[in-house]
Rosetta silent file (secondary structure, phi, psi, omega in degrees, C-alpha in Angstrom):
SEQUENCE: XXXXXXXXXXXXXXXXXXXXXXXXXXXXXXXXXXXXXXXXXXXXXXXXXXXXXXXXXXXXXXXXXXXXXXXXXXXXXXXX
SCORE:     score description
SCORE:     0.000 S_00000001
   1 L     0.000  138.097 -158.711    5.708 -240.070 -183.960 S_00000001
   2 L  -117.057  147.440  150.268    4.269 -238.656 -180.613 S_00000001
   3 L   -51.178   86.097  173.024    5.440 -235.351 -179.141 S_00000001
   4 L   -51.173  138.195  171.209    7.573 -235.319 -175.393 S_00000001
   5 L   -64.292  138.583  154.432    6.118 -233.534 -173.079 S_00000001
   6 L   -59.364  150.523 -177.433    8.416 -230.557 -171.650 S_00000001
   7 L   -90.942  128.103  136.764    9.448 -231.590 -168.628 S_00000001
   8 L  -123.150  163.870  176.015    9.150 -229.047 -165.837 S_00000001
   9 L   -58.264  161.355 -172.428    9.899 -228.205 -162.243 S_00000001
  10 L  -127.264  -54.706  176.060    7.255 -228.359 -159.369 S_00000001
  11 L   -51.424  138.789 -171.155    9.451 -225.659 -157.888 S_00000001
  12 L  -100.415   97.849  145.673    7.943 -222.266 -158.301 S_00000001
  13 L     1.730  124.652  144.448   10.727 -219.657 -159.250 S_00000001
  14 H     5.952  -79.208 -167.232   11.153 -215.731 -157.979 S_00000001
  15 H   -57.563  -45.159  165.160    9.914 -215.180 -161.314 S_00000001
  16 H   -63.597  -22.254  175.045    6.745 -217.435 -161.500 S_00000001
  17 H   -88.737  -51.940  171.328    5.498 -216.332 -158.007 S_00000001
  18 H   -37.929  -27.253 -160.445    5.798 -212.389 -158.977 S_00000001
  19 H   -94.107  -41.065  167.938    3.848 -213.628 -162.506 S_00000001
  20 H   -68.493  -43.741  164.010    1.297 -215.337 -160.201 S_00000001
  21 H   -45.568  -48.575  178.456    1.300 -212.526 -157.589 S_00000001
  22 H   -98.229   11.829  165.893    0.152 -209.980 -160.496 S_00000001
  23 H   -85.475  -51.594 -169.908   -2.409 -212.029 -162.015 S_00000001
  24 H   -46.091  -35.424  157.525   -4.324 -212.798 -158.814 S_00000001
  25 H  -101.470    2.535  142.301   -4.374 -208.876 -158.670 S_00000001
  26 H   -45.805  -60.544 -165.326   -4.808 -208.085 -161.626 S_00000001
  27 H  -111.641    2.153  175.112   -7.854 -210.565 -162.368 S_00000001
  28 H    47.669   63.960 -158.717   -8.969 -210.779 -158.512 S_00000001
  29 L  -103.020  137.611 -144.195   -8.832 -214.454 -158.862 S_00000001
  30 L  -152.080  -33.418 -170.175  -10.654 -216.272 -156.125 S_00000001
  31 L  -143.307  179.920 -158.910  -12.009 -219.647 -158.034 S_00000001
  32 L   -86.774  -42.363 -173.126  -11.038 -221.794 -160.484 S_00000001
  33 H   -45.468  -69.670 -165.707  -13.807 -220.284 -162.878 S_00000001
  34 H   -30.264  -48.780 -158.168  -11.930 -216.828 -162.262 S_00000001
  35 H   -73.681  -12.296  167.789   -8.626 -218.798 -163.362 S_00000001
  36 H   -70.705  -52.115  168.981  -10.600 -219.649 -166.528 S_00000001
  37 H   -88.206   30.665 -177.675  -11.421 -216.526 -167.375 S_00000001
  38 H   -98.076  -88.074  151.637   -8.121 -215.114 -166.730 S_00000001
  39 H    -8.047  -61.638 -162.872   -6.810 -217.475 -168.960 S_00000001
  40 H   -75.477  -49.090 -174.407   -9.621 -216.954 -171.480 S_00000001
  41 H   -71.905  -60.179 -170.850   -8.695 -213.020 -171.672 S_00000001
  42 H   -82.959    4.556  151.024   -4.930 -213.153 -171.994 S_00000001
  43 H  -132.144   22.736  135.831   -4.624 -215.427 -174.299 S_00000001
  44 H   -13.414  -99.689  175.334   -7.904 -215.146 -176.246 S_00000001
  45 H   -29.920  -37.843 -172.428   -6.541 -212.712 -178.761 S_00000001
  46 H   -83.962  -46.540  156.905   -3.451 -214.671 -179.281 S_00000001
  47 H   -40.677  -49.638 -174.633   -5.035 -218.076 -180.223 S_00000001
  48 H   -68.120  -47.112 -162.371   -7.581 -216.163 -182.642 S_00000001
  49 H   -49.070  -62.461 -168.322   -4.856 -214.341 -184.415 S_00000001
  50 H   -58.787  -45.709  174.035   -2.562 -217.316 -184.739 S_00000001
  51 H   -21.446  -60.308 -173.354   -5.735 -219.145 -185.937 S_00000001
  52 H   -74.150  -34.985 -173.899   -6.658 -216.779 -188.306 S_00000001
  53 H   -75.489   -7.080 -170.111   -2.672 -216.382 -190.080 S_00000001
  54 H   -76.677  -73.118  162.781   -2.808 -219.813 -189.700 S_00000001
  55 H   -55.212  -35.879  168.710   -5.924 -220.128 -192.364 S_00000001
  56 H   -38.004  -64.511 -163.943   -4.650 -216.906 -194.278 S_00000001
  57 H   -31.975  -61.286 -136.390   -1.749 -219.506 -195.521 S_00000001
  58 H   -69.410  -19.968 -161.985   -3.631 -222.263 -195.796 S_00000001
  59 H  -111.093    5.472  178.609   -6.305 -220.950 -198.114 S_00000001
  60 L    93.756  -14.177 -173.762   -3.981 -218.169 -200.031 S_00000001
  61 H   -16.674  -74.754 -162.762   -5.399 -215.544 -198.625 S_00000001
  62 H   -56.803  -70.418 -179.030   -2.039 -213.263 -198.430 S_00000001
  63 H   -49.724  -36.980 -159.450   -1.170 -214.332 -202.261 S_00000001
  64 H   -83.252  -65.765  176.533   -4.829 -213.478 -203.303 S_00000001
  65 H   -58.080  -21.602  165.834   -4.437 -209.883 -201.708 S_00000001
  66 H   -49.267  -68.951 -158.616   -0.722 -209.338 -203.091 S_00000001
  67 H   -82.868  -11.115  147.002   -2.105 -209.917 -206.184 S_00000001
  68 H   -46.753  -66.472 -145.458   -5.020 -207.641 -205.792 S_00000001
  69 H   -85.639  -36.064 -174.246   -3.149 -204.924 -204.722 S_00000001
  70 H   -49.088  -19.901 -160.800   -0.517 -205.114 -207.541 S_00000001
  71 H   -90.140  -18.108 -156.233   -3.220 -205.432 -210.014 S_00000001
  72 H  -108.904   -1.997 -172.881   -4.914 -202.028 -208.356 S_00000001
  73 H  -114.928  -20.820  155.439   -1.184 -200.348 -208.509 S_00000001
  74 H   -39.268  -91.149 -174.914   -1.123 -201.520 -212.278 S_00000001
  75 H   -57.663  -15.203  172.252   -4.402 -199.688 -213.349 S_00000001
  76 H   -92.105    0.384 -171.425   -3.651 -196.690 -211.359 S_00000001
  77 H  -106.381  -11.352  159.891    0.039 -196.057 -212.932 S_00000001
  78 H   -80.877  -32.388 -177.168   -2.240 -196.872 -216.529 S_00000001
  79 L   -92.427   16.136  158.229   -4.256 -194.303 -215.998 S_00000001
  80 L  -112.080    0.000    0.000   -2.267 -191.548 -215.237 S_00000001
């Protein structure tokens, strides 16, 4: 089963030229390269993150530290 593309407009919105308007001055964007590394910076961080909660799931991660901590809230409520 293959995934539709979104469809979008070739008209550029109010809203999409102000969003373009503050990158290009923002990131002094000049070349395509620039438009790469534009690109590469704002949504760097967001890609790694989901990546990494992405693998957290997959490998248990989140369950393995739950029960870590519960086990570490256990022995400190035996010993006092």
């Amino acid at each position: 089963m293959s995934k539709e593309k979104k469809k979008t407009s070739g008209d550029l919105t109010e809203g999409k030229k102000e969003i373009i308007s503050k990158l290009l001055e923002e990131y002094d964007i000049n070349t395509a390269q620039d438009i790469q590394d534009a690109l590469r910076d704002l949504l760097g961080g967001t890609i790694k993150g989901m990546m990494e909660a992405e693998m957290q799931e997959h490998l248990g991660y989140k369950k393995v530290l739950e029960v870590i901590v519960q086990t570490q809230e256990m022995v400190i409520k035996r010993k006092k």
